[in-house]
N, C-alpha and C positions, 0 to 999 in steps of 0.2 A: 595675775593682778594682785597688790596688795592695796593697803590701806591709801596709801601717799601715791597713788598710782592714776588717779584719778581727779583732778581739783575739785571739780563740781561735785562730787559723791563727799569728797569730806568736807567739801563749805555747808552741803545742804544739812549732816549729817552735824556735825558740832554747828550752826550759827544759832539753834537755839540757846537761850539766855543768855547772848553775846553784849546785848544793850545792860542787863544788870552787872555782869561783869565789867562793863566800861564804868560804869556807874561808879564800881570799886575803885578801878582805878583813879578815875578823876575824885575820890574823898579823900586817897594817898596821897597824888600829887600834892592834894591841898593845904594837907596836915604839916607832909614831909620834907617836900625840896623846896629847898634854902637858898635857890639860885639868883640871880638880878635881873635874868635874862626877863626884860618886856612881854616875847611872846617863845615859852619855851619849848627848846624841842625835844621828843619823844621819839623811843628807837625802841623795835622790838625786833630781838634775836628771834629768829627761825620763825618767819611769821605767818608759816604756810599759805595757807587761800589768799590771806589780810580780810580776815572777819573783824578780826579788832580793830586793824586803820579803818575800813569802809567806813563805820561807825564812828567812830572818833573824828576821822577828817569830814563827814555831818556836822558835827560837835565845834568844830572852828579848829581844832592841834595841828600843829606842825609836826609831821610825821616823816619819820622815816623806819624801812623793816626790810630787813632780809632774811634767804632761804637759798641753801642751798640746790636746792632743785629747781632748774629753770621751769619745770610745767608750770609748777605753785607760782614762781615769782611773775612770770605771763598772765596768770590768772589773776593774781593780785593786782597788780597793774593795771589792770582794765575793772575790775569790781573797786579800787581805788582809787583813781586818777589823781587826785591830789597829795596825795601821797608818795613821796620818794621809795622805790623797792627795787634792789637789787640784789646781784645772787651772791654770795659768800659764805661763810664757812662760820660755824659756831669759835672756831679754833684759828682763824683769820679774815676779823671785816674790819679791823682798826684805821688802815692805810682808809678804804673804802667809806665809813662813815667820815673821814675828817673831808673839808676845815670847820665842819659844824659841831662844838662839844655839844654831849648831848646831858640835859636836864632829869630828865627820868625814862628810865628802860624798864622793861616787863620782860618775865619769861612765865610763863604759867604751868600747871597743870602739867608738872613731873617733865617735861621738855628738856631738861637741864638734866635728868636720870639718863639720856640715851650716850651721854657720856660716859667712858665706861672705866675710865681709872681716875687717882686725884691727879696725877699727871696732866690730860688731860680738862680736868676742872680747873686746876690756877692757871693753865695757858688761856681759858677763856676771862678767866675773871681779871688777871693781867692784859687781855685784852680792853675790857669794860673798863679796864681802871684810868688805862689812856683816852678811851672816849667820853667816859664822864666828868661832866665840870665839877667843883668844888662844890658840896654844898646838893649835889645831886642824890639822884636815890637809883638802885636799881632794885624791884622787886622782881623774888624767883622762889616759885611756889612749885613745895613738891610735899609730897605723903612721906613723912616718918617710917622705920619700921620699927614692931619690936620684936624683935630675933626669937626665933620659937614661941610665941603665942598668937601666930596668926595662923586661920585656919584662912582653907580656898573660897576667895571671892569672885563676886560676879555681877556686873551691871548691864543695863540694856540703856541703848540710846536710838534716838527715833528722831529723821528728823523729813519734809517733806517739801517739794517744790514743783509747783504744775503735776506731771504726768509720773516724775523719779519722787521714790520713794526709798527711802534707805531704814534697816532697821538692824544694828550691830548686838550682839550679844557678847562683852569680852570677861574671859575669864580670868581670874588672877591666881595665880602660883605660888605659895609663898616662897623665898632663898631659901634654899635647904630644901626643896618638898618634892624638885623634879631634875630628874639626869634624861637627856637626851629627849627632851621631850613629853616623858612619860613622868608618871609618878616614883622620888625615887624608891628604892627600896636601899640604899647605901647611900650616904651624907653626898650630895652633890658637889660635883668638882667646882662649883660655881656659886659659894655661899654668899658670897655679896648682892647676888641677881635676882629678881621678882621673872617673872613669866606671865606675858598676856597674850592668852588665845583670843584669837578677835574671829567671830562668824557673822557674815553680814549678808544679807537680803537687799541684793540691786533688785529695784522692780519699776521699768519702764513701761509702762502704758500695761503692754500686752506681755512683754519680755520679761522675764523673772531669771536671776543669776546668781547665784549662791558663789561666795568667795573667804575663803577660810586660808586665816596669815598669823603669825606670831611675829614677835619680839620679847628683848631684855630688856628692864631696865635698872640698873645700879640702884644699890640701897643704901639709907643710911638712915642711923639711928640719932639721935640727940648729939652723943657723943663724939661721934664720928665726922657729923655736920661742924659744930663748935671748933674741932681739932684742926677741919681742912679749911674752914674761913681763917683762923688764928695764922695761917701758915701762907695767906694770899696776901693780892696787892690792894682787896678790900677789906671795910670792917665791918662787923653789925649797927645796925642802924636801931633797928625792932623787928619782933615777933607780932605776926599779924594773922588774927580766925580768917576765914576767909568770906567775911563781911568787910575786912582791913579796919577792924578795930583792934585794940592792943590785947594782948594777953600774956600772961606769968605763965614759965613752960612752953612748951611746943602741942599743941592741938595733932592729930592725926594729921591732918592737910593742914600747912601752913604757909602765909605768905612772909617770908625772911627778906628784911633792907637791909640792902648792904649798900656803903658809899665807901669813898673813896678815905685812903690813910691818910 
C-alpha cells in the first residue's frame, strides 16, 4: 500500500484545514480573474479524494476536477456530487474539460513537482492554456528550493474520522543529499529531485498498520521556475504567500498565477 492507495486514508489525512484553504482560494478568485462569465467555472488538475470541490461546491462554485486514478475519482464523486470529476491525465484533459472554458484552476501544494521534466511541464501548461478563458487565472503552488542550503526536513500530519485514525510522518531529502534511497555519499545522479519518505500509522478501531512509501518530486529554484514559464503557452500573473496576498520575491511556498498569453 502506498499513500494514493487508499481514498479514505488520504481524505481523512489531508482534509484538515481544507475550509481555510478554500478560503484562499475564493480571496484569489476575487482579486484575480477577469472573466464575464456570470457564474464561473473552477477546474482542479489532479483533484485526488475532492477535499476541495466537497467544500467549494457547499460554497455555491461550479466545479469541475480530475485524477488520474479511477479509486480517487469514485471517491470524489460521491464525497462531491455536484461536482463534475472525471479521470485524465495531468498531461491530457483538454479534449475532456471542453465545451466549458474554464475561469480559475488550482493545483496546490507541490502537485505540479510530480512532473518530472520541463517537457513534461509545458505539455501540461499548453494543455491549461486551451482550457482557460481570457482573463482567467490558474494557481500552482509549490516550495522553492535553494540548491545546497537545505538541510533534512520533516512534518507530521494527523488527521481523524469515527474509528480511522491516520498519523504520517514525512521526511524530506534534500536534491543532492540521496542516491538510491540512502543518504548520498557521491553527488546524486538525480540533482533536480527532493525525496519524501512518508511513514504512516492506519489505525482502525482495534487494527493498527504501519505503511512506509516514497516518492520524487522535481525542484526548482526561482530561476528555473521564471525560465520554464517564459518558454510556455502561459504568463505570470502574480506571486502570492500562501495567505494569496501578493509578495516581492518568491516566499519558500508560493502560490504563482499564471493566465493565458
Amino acid at each position: 500500500m502506498n499513500l494514493y492507495d487508499d481514498p479514505q486514508v488520504y481524505d481523512v489525512l489531508y482534509t484538515p484545514g481544507t475550509a481555510r484553504e478554500c478560503d484562499v482560494l475564493e480571496r484569489i478568485a476575487r482579486r484575480w480573474v477577469r472573466t464575464p462569465a456570470a457564474r464561473p467555472v473552477w477546474l482542479e488538475p489532479a483533484c485526488g479524494s475532492g477535499r476541495y470541490l466537497r467544500v467549494l461546491a457547499r460554497r455555491g462554485h461550479r466545479l469541475q476536477g480530475f485524477d488520474r486514478d479511477a479509486g480517487m475519482v469514485r471517491y470524489a464523486r460521491a464525497q462531491a456530487p455536484r461536482a463534475r470529476v472525471f479521470t485524465a491525465d495531468l498531461l491530457d484533459f483538454a479534449a475532456a474539460v471542453r465545451p466549458q472554458p474554464v475561469d480559475f484552476a488550482f493545483n496546490l501544494f507541490n502537485t505540479i513537482r510530480h512532473l518530472e521534466t520541463d517537457a513534461a511541464l509545458l505539455s501540461h501548461f499548453a494543455q491549461m492554456a486551451q482550457v482557460l478563458r481570457p482573463g482567467g487565472v490558474y494557481a500552482v503552488g509549490l516550495s522553492f528550493t535553494a540548491y545546497g542550503q537545505e538541510l533534512m526536513d520533516e512534518d507530521v500530519w494527523e488527521g481523524r474520522r469515527g474509528a480511522l485514525h491516520i498519523r504520517q510522518v514525512a521526511q524530506y531529502l534534500p536534491p543532492g543529499s540521496w542516491e538510491s534511497g540512502r543518504l548520498a555519499a557521491r553527488p546524486s545522479r538525480r540533482p533536480r529531485f527532493e525525496r519524501v519518505i512518508s511513514h504512516m500509522r492506519i489505525t482502525r478501531g482495534a487494527r493498527v498498520e504501519d505503511v512506509d512509501t516514497h516518492y520524487d518530486l522535481r525542484c526548482y529554484d526561482a530561476r528555473q521556475w521564471r525560465s520554464l514559464v517564459s518558454r510556455s503557452a502561459l504568463q505570470p500573473v502574480a506571486t502570492l504567500d500562501m495567505t494569496g496576498r501578493p509578495v516581492t520575491g518568491r516566499p519558500p511556498y508560493a502560490l504563482e498565477l499564471l493566465g493565458r498569453r
